[in-house]
C-alpha positions as CSV (number, residue, x, y, z in Angstrom):
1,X,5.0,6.6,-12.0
2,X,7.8,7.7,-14.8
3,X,10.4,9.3,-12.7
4,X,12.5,5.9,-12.2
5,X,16.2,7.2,-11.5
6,X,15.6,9.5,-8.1
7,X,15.6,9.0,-4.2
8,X,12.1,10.5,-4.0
9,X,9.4,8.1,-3.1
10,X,5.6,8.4,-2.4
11,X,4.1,7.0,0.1
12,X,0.8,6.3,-0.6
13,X,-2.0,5.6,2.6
14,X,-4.9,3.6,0.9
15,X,-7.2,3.3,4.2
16,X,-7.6,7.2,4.0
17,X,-8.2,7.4,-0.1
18,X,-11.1,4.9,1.7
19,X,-11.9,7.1,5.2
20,X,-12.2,10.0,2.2
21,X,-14.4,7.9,0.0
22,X,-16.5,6.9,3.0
23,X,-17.0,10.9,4.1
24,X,-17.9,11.7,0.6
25,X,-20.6,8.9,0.3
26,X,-22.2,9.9,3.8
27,X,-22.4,13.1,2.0
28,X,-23.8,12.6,-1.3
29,X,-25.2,8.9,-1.4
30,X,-23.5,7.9,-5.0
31,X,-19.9,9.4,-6.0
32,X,-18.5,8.5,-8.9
33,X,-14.4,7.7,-7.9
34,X,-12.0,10.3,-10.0
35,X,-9.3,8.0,-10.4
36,X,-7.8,10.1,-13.6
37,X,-4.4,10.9,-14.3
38,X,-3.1,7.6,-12.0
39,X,-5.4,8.6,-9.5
40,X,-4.2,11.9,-9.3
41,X,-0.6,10.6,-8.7
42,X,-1.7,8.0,-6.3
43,X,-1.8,4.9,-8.4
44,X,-4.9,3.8,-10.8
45,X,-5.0,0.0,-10.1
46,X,-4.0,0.2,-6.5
47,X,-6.9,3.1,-6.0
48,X,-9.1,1.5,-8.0
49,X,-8.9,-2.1,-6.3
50,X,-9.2,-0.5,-3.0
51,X,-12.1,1.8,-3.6
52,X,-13.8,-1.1,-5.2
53,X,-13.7,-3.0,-1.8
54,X,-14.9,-0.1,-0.3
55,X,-18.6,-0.3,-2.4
56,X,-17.4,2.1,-5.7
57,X,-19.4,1.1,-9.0
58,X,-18.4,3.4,-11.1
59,X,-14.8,4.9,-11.7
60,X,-13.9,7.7,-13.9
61,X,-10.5,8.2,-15.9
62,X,-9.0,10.4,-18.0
63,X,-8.2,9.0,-21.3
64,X,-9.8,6.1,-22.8
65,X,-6.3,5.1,-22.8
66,X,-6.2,5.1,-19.2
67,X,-9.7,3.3,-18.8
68,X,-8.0,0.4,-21.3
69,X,-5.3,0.0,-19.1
70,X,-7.2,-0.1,-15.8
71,X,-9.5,-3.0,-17.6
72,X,-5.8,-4.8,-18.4
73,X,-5.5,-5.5,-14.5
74,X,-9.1,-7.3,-13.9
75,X,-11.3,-4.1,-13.3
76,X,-15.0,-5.1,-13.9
77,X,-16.9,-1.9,-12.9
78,X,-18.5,0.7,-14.9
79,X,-15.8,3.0,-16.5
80,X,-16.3,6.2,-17.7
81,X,-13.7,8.2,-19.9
82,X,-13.9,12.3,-19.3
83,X,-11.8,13.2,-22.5
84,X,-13.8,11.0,-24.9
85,X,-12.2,9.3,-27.9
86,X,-9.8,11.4,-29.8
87,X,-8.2,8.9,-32.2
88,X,-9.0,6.1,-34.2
89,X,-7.8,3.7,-31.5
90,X,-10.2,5.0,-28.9
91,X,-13.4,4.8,-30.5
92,X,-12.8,1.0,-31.1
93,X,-11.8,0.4,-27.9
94,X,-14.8,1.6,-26.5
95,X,-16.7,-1.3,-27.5
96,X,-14.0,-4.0,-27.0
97,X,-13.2,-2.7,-23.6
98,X,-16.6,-1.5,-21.9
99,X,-15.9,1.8,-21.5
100,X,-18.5,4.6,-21.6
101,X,-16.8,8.1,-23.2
102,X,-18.0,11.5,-22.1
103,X,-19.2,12.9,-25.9
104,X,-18.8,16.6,-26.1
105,X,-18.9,17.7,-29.7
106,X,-21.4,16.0,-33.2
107,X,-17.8,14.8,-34.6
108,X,-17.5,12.1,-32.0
109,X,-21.4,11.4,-32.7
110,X,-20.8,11.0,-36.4
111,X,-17.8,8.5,-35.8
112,X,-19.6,6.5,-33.5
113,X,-22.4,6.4,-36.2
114,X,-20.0,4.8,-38.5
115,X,-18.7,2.3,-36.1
116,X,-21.9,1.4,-34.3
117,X,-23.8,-0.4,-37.3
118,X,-20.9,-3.3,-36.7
119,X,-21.0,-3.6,-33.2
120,X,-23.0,-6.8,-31.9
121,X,-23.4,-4.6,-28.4
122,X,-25.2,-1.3,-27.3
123,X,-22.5,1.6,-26.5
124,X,-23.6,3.2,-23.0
125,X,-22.7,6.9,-23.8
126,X,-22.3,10.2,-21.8
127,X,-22.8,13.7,-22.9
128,X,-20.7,16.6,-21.6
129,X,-22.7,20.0,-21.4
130,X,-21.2,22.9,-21.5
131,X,-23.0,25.3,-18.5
132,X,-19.8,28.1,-17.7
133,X,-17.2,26.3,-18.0
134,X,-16.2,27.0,-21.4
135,X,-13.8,24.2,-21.9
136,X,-15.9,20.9,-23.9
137,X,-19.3,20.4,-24.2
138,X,-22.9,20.9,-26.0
139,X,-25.2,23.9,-25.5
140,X,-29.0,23.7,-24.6
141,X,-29.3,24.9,-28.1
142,X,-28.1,21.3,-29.7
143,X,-30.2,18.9,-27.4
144,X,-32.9,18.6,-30.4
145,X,-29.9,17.7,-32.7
146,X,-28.1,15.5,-30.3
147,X,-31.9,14.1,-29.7
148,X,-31.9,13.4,-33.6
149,X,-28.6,11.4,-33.8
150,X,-29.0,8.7,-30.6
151,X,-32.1,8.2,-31.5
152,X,-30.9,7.5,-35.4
153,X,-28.3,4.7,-33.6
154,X,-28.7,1.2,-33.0
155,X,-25.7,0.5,-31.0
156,X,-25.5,3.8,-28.9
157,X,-27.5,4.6,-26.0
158,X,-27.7,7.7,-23.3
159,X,-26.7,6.9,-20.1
160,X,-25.4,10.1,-18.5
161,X,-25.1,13.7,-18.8
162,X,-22.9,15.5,-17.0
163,X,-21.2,19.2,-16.9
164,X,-18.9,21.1,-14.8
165,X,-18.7,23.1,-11.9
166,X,-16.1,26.8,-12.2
167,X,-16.6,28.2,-8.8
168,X,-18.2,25.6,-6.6
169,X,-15.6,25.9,-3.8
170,X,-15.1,29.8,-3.9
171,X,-18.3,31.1,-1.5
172,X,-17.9,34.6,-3.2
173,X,-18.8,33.5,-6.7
174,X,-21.7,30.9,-5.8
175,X,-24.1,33.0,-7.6
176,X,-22.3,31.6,-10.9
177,X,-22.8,27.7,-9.3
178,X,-26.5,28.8,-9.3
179,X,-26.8,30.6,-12.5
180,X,-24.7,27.1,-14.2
181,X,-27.2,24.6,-12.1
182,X,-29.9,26.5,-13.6
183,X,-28.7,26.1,-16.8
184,X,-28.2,22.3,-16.5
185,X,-32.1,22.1,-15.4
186,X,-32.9,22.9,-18.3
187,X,-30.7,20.9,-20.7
188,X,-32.2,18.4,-18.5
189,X,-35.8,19.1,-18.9
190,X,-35.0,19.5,-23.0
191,X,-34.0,16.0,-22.9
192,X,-36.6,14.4,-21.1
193,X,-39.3,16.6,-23.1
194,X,-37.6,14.6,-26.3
195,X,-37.5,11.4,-24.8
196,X,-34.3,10.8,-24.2
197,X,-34.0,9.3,-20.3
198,X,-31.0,10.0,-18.5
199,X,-28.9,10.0,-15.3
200,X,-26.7,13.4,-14.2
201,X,-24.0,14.5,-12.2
202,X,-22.8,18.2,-11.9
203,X,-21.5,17.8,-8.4
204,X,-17.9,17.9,-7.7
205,X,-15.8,17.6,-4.6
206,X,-16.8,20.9,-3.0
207,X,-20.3,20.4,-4.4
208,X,-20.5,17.3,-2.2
209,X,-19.7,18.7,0.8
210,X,-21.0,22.3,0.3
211,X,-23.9,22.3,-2.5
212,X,-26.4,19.2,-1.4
213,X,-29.2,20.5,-4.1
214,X,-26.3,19.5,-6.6
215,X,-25.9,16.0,-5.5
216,X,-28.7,14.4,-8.6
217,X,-28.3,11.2,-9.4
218,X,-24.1,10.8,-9.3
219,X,-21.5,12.9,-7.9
220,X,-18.0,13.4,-8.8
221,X,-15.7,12.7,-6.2
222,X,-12.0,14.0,-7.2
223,X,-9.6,16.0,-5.3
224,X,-11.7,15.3,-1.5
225,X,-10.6,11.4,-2.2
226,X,-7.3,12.0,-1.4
227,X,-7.3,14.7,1.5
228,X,-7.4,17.7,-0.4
229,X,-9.8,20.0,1.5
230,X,-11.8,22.2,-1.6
231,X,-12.3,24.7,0.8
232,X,-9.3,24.9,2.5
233,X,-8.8,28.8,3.6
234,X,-12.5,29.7,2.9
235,X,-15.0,30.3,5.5
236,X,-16.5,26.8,4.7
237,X,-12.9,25.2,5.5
238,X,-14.8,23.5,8.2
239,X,-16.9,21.1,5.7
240,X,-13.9,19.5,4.3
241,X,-12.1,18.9,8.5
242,X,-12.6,15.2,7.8
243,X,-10.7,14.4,5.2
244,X,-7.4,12.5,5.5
245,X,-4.1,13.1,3.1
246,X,-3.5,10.3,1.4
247,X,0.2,11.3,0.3
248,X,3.2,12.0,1.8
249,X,6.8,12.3,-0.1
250,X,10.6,11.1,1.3
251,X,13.5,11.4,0.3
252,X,17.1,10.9,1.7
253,X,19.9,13.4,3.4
254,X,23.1,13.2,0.9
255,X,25.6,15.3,3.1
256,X,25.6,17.2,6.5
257,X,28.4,20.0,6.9
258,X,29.0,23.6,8.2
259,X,28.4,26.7,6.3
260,X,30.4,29.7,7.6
261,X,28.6,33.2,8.4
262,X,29.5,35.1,4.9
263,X,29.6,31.5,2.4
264,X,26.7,30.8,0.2
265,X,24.9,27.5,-1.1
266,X,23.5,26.5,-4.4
267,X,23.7,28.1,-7.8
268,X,23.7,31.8,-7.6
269,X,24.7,32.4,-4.8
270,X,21.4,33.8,-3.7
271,X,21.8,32.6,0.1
272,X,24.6,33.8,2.1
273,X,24.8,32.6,5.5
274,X,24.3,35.5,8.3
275,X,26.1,33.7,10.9
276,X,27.8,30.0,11.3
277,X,25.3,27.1,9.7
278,X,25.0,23.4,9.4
279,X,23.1,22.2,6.1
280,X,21.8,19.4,4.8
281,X,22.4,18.3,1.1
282,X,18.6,16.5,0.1
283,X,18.5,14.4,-2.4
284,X,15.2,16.2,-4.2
285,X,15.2,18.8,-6.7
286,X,13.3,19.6,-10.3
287,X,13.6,16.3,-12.0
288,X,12.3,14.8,-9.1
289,X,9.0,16.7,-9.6
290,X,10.3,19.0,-6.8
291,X,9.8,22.4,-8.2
292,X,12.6,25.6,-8.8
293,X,9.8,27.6,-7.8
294,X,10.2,26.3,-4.0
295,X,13.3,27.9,-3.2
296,X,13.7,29.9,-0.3
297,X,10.2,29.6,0.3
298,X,9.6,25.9,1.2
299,X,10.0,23.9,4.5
300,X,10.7,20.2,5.2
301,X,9.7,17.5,8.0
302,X,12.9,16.1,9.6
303,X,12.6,14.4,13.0
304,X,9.1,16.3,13.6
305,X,10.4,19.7,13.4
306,X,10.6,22.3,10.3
307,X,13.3,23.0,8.4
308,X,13.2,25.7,5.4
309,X,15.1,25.2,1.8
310,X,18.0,27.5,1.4
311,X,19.2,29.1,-2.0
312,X,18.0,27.5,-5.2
313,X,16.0,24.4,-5.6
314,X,18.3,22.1,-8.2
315,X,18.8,19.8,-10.8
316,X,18.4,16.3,-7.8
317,X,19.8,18.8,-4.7
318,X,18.5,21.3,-2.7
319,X,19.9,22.5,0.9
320,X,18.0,22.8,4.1
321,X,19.0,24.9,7.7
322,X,19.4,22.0,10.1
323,X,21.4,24.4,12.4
324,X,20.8,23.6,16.2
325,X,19.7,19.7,15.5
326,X,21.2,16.9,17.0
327,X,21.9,13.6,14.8
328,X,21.3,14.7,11.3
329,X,23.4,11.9,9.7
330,X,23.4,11.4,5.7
331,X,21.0,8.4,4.6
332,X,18.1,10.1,7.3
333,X,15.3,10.6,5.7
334,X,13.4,13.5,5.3
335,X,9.9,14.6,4.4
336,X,9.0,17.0,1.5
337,X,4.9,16.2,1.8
338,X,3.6,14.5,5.2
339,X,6.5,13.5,8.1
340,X,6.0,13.3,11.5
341,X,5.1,15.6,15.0
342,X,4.5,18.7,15.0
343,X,6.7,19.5,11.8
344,X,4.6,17.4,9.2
345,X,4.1,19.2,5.6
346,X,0.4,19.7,4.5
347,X,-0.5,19.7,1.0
348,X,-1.8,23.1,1.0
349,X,1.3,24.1,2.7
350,X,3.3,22.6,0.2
351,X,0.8,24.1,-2.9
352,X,1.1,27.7,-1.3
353,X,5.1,27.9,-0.9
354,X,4.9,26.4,-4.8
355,X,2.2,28.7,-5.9
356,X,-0.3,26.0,-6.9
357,X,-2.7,24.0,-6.0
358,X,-3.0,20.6,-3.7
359,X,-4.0,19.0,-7.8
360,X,-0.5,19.7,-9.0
361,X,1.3,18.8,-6.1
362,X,-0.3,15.1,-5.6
363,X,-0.1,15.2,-9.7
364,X,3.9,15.7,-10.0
365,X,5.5,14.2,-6.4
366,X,3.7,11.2,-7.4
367,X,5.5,10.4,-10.8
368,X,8.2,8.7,-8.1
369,X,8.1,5.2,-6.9
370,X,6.1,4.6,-5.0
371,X,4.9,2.5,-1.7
372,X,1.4,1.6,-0.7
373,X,0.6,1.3,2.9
């Protein structure tokens, strides 16, 4: 949470991060919870607490930054950080906080050589492979170096290898999930040939619930934990129908007046009433994590029914058609993610009008306050 001055808040439903959790685990037997980047908007601790109750052992943040601060509220699980240590700060802390980093380039190796010899405990490491990606990660070509250096360290051990998934929830390019699960095979036979013994994980969310040969020994559980369907619109849509949204986003009515057929709203002028109007002033706009790019284009949840955003989305502000409803008082609140009835906002709803994806939306609505349920 860092937007602290708005009328926005995010209302956060733990039991269904839990329900997801649960769907995923029937699935795939061992997820990992992705509880990065404050749970995807949802809250770190408070996801982290509940998913702990639920049977999680092993939780994986961002930063080692972030996996610090989750220790500083009492978390005792296994902790893995998927950026690695960057600075100086972050290799230390590895040690003094239990934290296992994802390695993905011989730098990190040589720094943790330096530190390790001083240590009076053995790191738990995990290596990041790079298998089409093309973002971090070693190649099957440096697995006899990599083999070289842990096996040099006294204070470092393998634990985990790991690489990522590019297509796994598009059905037209699963040829490339093959062609990168082939790949990690035999990054994985490399290391065992060298001695080096190992867990993996390449599966993530739509790998759980679409790619079962991909499951190995952990899986990834990110974006499924809180509702969002991987294959939402694809002709596997049907794999994800059990998943529950975990987030839904309020805010309160400022004003309620008329708008006269020919008068416009908002800057620009770029809405001009066709006919006689009533609009409602809501108290949500850019600051708030409430993007420009939703003018015109998105809808809200008051009282169970729709209403669409007029003109331009600003500053705190934005105007919605309540024209026809009964009651519509300032201080009402209404729903820009979730509500009630018939009218309630999904998140892929809300990613399509914004020209995103269901990541971005739980990422930004949930740097308001927010309330757990």
């Amino acid at each position: 949470m860092s937007i602290l001055y708005s009328k926005v808040t995010a209302v956060i439903e733990l039991a269904n991060i839990v329900h997801n959790y649960q769907v995923l685990r029937a699935a795939s037997g061992n997820p990992i919870a992705v509880i990065k980047a404050d749970a995807y908007g949802h809250g770190l601790s408070q996801v982290a607490q509940v998913l702990a109750g639920a049977g999680a052992d092993t939780f994986a943040v961002g930063t080692v930054e972030e996996a610090v601060a989750l220790r500083a509220t009492g978390h005792a699980h296994r902790v893995i950080a998927l950026l690695g240590p960057v600075e100086d700060a972050e290799y230390a802390a590895l040690w003094s906080a239990g934290v296992i980093p994802f390695l993905h380039t011989f730098e990190q190796l040589d720094r943790l050589a330096q530190l390790e010899k001083d240590q009076g405990e053995v790191l738990p490491v995990a290596l990041k492979f790079d298998t089409g990606m093309r973002r971090l990660g070693f190649t099957l070509a440096d697995v006899p170096a990599l083999a070289e250096r842990l096996k040099a360290m006294k204070n470092v051990r393998l634990e985990m290898v790991s690489s990522h998934l590019a297509t796994a929830d598009e059905p037209e390019a699963f040829s490339y999930v093959a062609a990168q699960a082939e790949e990690f095979a035999a990054i994985r036979r490399e290391l065992a040939a060298l001695g080096l013994a190992h867990t993996a994980n390449i599966a993530n969310s739509a790998a759980i619930l679409g790619h079962p040969d991909l499951h190995l020994d952990q899986q990834r559980a990110g974006i499924a934990l809180y509702g969002g369907n991987p294959f939402h619109g694809t002709e596997r849509e049907a794999l994800g129908q059990d998943l529950k949204p975990a987030m839904s986003v309020k805010t309160k009515i400022l004003s309620v007046h008329g708008l006269r057929a020919g008068q416009s709203v908002s800057y620009g002028c770029t809405y001009t009433a066709p006919e006689d109007k009533t609009v409602a002033i809501v108290a949500a706009g850019y600051a708030d994590a409430y993007s420009r790019a939703l003018s015109a284009k998105a809808q809200m949840c008051l009282k169970g029914s729709r209403v669409p955003v007029l003109g331009r989305v600003c500053m705190q502000m934005c105007a919605v058609d309540v024209t026809g409803m009964d009651g519509v008082r300032a201080g009402d609140d209404i729903w820009l993610l979730g509500g009630d009835g018939e009218g309630r906002i999904t998140p892929e709803e809300l990613a399509a009008w914004w020209g995103t994806i269901t990541y971005e939306v739980f990422c930004l609505l949930g740097l308001n306050k927010r309330v757990f349920i």
